[in-house]
C-alpha positions in Angstrom: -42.1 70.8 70.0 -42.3 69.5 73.3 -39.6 66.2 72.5 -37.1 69.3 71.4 -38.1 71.0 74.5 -38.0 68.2 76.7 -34.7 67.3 75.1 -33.4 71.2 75.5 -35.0 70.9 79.4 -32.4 67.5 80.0 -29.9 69.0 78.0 -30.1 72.2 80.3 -30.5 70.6 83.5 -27.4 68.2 82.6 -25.4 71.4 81.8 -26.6 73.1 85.6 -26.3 69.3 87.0 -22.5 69.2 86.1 -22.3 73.2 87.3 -24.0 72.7 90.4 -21.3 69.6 90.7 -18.9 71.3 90.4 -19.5 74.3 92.7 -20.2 71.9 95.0 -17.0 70.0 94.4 -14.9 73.0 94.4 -17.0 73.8 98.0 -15.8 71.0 99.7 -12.7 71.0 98.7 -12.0 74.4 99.8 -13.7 73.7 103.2 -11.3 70.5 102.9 -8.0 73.0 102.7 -9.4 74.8 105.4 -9.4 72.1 107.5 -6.0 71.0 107.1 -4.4 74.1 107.3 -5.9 74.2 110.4 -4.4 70.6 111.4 -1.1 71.9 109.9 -1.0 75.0 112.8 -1.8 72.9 115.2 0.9 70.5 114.4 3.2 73.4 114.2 2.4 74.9 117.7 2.5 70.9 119.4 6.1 70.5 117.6 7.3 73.7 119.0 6.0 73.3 122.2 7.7 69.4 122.3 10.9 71.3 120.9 11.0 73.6 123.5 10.0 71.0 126.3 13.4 68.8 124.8 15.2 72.3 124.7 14.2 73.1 128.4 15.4 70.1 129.5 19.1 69.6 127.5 19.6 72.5 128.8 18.4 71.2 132.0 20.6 68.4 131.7 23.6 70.2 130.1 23.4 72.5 133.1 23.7 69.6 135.7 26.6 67.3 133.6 28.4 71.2 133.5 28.0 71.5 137.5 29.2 68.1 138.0 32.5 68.8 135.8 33.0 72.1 137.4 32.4 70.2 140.5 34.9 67.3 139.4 37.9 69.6 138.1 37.6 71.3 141.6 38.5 68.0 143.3 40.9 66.8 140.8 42.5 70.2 141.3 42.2 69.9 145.1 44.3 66.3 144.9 46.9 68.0 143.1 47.2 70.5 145.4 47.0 68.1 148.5 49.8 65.9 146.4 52.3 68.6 145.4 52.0 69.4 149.3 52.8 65.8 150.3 55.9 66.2 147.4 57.1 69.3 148.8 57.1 68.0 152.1 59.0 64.8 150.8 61.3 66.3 149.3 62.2 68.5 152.3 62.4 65.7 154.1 64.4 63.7 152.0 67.1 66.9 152.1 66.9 66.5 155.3 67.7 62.9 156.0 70.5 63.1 153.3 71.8 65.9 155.5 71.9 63.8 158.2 73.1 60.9 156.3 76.0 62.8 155.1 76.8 63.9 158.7 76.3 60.2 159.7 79.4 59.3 156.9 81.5 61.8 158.4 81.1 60.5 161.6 81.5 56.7 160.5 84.8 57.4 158.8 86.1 59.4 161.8 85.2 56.4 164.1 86.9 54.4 161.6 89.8 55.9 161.3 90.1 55.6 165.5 88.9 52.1 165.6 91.7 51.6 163.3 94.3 53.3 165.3 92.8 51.7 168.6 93.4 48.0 166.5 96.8 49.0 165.6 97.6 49.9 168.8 95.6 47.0 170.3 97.6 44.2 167.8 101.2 45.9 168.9 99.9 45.8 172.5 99.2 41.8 171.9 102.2 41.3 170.3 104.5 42.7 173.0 102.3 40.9 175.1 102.7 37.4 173.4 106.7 37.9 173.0 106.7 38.9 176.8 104.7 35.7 177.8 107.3 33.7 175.5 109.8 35.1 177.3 108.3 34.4 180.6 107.5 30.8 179.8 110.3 30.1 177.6 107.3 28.6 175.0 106.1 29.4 171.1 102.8 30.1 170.3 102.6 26.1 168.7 103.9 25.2 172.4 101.3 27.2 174.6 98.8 26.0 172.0 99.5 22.5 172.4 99.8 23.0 176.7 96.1 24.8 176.1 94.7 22.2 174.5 96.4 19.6 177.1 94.6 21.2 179.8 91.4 21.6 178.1 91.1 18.0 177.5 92.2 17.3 181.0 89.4 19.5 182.3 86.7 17.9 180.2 88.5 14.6 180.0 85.8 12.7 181.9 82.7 14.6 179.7 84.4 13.8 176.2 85.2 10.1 177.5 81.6 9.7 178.2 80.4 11.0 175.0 82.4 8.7 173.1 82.1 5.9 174.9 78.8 6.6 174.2 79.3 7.1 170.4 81.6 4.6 170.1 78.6 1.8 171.6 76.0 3.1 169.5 77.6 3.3 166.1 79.6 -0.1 167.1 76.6 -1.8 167.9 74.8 -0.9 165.2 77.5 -1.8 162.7 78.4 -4.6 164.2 74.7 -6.4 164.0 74.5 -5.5 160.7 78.2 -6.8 159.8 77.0 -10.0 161.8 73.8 -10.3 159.8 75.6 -9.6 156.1 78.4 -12.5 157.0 76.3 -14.8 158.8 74.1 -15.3 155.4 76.7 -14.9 152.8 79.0 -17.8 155.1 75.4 -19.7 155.3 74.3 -19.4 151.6 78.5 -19.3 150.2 80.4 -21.7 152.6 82.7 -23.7 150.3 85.6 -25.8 151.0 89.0 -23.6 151.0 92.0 -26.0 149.3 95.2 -25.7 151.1 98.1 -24.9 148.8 101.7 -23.9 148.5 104.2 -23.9 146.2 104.7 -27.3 145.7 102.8 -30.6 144.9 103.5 -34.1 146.3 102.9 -37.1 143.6 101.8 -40.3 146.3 103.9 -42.8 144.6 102.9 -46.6 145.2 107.0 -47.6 146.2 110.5 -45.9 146.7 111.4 -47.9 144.1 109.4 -45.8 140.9 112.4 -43.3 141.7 114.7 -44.8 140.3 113.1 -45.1 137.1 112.0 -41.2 137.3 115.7 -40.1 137.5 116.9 -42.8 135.3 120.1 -43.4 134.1 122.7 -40.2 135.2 119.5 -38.0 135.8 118.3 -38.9 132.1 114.4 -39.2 132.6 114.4 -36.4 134.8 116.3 -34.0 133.2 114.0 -34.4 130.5 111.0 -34.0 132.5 111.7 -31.2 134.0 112.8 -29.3 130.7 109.5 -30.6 129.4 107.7 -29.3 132.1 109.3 -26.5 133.4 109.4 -26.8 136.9 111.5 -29.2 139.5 111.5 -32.7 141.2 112.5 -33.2 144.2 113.2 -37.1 144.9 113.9 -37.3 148.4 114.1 -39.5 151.1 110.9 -38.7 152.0 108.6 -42.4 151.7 105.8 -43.1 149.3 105.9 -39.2 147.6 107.8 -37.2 145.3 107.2 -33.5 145.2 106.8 -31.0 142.5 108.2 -27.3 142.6 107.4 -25.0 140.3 105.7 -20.6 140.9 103.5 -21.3 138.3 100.4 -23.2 139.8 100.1 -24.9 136.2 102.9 -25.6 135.1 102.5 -27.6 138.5 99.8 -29.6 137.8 100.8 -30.5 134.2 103.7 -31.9 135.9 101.4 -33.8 138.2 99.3 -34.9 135.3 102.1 -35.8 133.6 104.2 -38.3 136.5 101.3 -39.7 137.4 100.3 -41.2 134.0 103.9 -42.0 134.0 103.6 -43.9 136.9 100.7 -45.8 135.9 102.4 -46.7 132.7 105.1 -47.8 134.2 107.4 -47.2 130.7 109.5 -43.8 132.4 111.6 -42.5 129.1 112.5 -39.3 127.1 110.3 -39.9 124.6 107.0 -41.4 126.4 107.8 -38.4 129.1 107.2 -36.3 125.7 104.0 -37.3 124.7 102.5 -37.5 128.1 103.5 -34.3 129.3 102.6 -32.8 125.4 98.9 -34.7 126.7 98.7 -33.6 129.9 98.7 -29.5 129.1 96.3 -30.4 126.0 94.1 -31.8 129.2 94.9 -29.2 131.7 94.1 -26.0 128.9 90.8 -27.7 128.7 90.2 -27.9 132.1 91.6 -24.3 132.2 88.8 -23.1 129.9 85.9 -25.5 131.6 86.2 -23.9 134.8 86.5 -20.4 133.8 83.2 -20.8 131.7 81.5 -23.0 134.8 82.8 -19.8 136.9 80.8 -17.3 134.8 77.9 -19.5 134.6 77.9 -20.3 138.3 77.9 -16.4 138.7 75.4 -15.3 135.9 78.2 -13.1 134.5 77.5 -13.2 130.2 78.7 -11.2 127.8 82.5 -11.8 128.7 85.3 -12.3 125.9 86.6 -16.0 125.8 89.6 -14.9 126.1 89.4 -13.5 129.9 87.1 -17.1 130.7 90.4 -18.8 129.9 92.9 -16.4 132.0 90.3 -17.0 134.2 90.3 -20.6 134.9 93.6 -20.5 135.4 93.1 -19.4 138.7 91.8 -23.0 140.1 95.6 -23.9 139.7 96.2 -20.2 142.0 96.0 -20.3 145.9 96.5 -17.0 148.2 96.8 -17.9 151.7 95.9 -21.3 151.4 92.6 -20.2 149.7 92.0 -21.2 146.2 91.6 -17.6 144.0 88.9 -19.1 141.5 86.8 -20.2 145.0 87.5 -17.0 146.5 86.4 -14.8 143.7 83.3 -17.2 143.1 82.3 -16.3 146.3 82.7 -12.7 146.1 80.5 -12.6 143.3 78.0 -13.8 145.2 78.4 -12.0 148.0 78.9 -8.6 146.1 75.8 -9.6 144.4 73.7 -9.6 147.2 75.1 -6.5 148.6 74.1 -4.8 145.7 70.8 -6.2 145.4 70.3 -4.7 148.8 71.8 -1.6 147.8 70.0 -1.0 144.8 73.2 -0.8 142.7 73.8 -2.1 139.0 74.1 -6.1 140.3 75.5 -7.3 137.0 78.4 -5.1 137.3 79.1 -6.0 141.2 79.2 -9.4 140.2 81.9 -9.4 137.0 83.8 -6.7 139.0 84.0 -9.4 141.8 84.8 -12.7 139.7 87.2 -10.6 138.0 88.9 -8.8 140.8 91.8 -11.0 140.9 92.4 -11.9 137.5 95.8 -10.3 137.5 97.2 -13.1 139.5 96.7 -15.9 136.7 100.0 -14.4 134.9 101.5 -11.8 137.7 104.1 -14.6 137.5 104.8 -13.7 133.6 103.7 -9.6 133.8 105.4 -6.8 135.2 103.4 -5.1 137.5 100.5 -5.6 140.4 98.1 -7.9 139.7 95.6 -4.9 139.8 97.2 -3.5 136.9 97.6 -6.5 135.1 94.1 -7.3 135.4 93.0 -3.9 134.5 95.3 -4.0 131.0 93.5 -7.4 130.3 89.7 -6.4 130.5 90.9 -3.3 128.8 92.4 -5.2 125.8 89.5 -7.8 125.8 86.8 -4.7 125.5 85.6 -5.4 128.9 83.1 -3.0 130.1 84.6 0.0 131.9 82.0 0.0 134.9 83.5 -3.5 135.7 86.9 -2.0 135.1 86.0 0.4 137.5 84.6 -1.7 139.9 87.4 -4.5 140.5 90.2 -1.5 140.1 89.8 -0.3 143.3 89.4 -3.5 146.0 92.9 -2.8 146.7 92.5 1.3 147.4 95.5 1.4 144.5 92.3 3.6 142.9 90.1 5.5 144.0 86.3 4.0 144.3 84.7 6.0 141.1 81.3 3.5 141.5 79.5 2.3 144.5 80.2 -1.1 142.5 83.3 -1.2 143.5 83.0 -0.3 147.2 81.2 -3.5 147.0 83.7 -5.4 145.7 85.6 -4.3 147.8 83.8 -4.8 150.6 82.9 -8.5 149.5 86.9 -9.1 149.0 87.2 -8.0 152.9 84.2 -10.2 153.5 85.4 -13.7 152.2 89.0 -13.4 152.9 88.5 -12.4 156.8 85.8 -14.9 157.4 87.0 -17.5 159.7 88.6 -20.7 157.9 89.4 -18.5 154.7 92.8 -18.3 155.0 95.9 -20.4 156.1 99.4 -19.2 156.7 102.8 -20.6 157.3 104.0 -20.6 160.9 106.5 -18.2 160.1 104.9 -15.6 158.8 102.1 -15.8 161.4 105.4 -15.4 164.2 106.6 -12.7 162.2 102.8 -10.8 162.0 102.2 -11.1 165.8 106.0 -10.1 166.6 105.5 -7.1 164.4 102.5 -6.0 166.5 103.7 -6.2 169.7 107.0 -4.6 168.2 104.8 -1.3 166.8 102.4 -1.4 170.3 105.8 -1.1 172.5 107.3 1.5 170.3 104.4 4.2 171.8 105.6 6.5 174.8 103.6 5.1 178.0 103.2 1.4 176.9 104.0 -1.0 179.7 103.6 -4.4 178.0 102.0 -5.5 175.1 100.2 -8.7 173.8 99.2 -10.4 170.4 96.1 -12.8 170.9 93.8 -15.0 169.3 96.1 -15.2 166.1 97.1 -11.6 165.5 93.5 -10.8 165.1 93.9 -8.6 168.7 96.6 -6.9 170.5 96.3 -6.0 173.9 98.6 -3.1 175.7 99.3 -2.4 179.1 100.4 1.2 179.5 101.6 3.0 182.5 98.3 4.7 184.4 100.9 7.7 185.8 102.6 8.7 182.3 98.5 8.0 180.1 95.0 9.4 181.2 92.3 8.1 179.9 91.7 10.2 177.0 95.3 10.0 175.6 94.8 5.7 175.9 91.7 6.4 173.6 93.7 7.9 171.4 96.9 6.1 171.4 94.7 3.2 170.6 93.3 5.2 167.6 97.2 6.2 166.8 98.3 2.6 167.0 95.5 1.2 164.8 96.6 3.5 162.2 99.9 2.9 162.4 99.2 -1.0 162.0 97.0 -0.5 159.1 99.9 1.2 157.2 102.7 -0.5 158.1 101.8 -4.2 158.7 99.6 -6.9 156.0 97.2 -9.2 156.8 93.9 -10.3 156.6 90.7 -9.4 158.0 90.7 -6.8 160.6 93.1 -6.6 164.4 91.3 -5.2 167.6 93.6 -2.8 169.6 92.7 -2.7 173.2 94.0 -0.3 175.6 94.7 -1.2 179.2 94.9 1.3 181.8 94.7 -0.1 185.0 95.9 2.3 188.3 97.0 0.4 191.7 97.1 2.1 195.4 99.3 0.2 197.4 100.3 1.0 200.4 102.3 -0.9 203.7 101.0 -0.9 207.1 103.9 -1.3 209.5 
């Protein structure tokens, strides 16, 4: 009984255990709701309260950003106001000023119109007055211009002498030392013996009698040699010499060639007169080509067709007053290749322009025209370049100067022909030059006297001091220099100087 019982009292106080658990479970947890409920308010009322603070001050904030618009807009409208003021006021203005503007344009044209009148009345007023001086002086307006002028320059005759005197020394000294310089080297560094040549050739024979063999019988041996040859034989009775004429410079020294073999030989007939002669231009062509490719080379001119070398070495057989052509152009090269070397220009072309200048002359004996031309149609045909056309076209000024190249040429034909001992010329012409001179100085109004000097190279005139101030000497000495230049040639350069001397004499009784 009492295991049951004890086993009824656990079985009841496990039944009241688990109800007095869970009474005192359900306890607690409603005290737990309680509490949280509680938490939950007081979250509530913190939330608003932060809500409201954030409220309180957006609207805090949305009050002060509105103010500042309100304030903003104000000014913005306050500019606008002040600015469509300032427009209003422009544009008044601006009426205003195109008022007057247009008043202004009235006036203008109205002032116009009588400046207009005034100038018409003002040009009829100078007209009358020019045909009334005319009539007083009995003069055209050329005529009164030309007395103005006349007594301008009288007036300032002594200031304008002085100031080109003063030019004149400057520029003449300064071109002159540098003249002096330029030919001094090229004469130092190029001096070269100058042949002496005409248009014959004497053959030194070694006795009169050889002439009888060269005419031979009735004329026989001569007839032939000069039909070989091409040119003429003077037998003379000049001693020990037989001379040789001929215009072509080679056809001359075959002919020399030839006689002088002849003579040597001693056997002077038709047919030995053949062969030798036929030998003697096979030697002379090869002396023809030898030089004209020694001239090139000598002068560092390449690139040039054989054909021009060989028209070239013709000229050693060509003289020009006395001065061998090949020599003379030989030296211009050189010279014009300095020149451009100190110039900076295209040396190459200075050079060929200048060795070829005067490559006309080797057949201006066989072509129609100058020996410019001639020369020009040659490097053209040979495919000669066209800066050395250019360049050696113009040395006579029958072209213009298209290249500073052939300025120099120029300048380097000038350069060796007028240096002293270049040239030689026949007494007559040299008579004829200085005659012509004095004949052009004494042809100007106011010339006294007049005299050549110092081998035509100056002319010196005497002119009347009563009839020629000092200014009109100047230029009459300009005038007469001109005049020279175009009428007269010659080589080199003439000095004109102007004498104007004035006497006082008087007689004491």
């Amino acid at each position: 009984m009492s295991l049951k019982l004890i086993i009824v009292l656990l079985g009841a106080a496990g039944v009241l255990g688990i109800l007095v658990g869970y009474f005192l479970r359900l306890i607690i947890s409603l005290g737990k709701k309680g509490s949280m409920e509680l938490e939950i308010k007081e979250m509530l009322i913190t939330a608003k309260e932060g809500a409201k603070k954030i409220t309180d001050e957006a609207q805090t904030k949305a009050d002060t950003l509105l103010d500042q618009s309100r304030q903003e807009i104000r000014e913005k409208e306050e500019k606008a106001q002040q600015t469509e003021t300032r427009l209003i006021k422009k544009e008044d203005l601006l009426d205003k000023r195109q008022t007057d503007i247009d008043k202004e344009v009235e006036i203008i044209k109205s002032r116009v119109a009588e400046i207009r009148v005034i100038r018409e009345r003002a040009e009829k007023l100078e007209q009358e007055k020019k045909e009334s001086l005319q009539r007083v002086a009995q003069m055209t307006d050329g005529e009164a211009k030309t007395e103005l002028m006349k007594t301008i320059e009288r007036n300032a005759e002594a200031d304008l002498i002085v100031r080109m005197q003063k030019m004149d020394s400057q520029g003449q000294e300064i071109l002159e030392n540098k003249a002096k310089d330029i030919l001094a080297m090229s004469i130092q560094r190029l001096a070269s013996s100058v042949a002496a040549d005409v248009m014959s050739t004497n053959v030194t024979i070694p006795n009169d009698e050889i002439k009888g063999k060269i005419i031979g019988k009735e004329g026989r041996n001569i007839k032939a040699f000069e039909r070989m040859t091409g040119v003429e034989v003077i037998v003379d009775d000049t001693p020990g010499a037989i001379t040789i004429s001929s215009f072509d410079p080679v056809r001359r020294h075959v002919a020399k060639a030839a006689l002088e073999e002849l003579i040597r030989d001693g056997r002077i007939q038709p047919a030995k007169i053949e062969k030798i002669v036929e030998q003697a231009q096979a030697d002379i062509n090869k002396t023809i080509k030898e030089k004209g490719e020694q001239a090139a080379y000598e002068c560092g001119v390449i690139g040039l067709d054989p054909r021009i070398l060989l028209i070239l070495g013709r000229l050693h057989f060509r003289t020009s007053y006395g001065q061998n052509v090949l020599q003379h152009s030989i030296e211009m090269a050189h010279i014009a290749g300095m020149i451009a070397e100190e110039l900076g220009a295209n040396v190459a072309v200075a050079k060929a322009g200048a060795l070829l200048h005067d490559l006309g002359k080797a057949l201006d004996h066989e072509v129609a025209g100058t020996h410019v031309e001639i020369g020009r149609r040659i490097l053209q045909k040979f495919g000669a370049s066209e800066d050395i056309v250019k360049a050696m076209q113009a040395h006579h000024e029958e072209y213009p100067y298209e290249t500073v190249e052939s300025r120099i040429v120029q300048t380097a034909d000038a350069i060796s022909g007028a240096r002293p001992g270049a040239r030689s010329d026949s007494i007559e012409n040299y008579l004829k030059r200085l005659g012509d001179l004095e004949a052009i100085a004494n042809g100007f109004k106011g010339v006294e006297k007049s005299y050549a000097l110092q081998a035509g190279r100056e002319i010196r005139i005497f002119v009347t001091p009563e009839n020629v101030t000092d200014l009109e000497a100047r230029n009459m000495a300009r005038d007469i220099a001109l005049k020279i230049e175009k009428d007269l040639k010659y080589p080199g350069e003439i000095k004109v100087t102007i004498i104007r001397e004035t006497r006082a004499i008087e007689f004491a009784r």
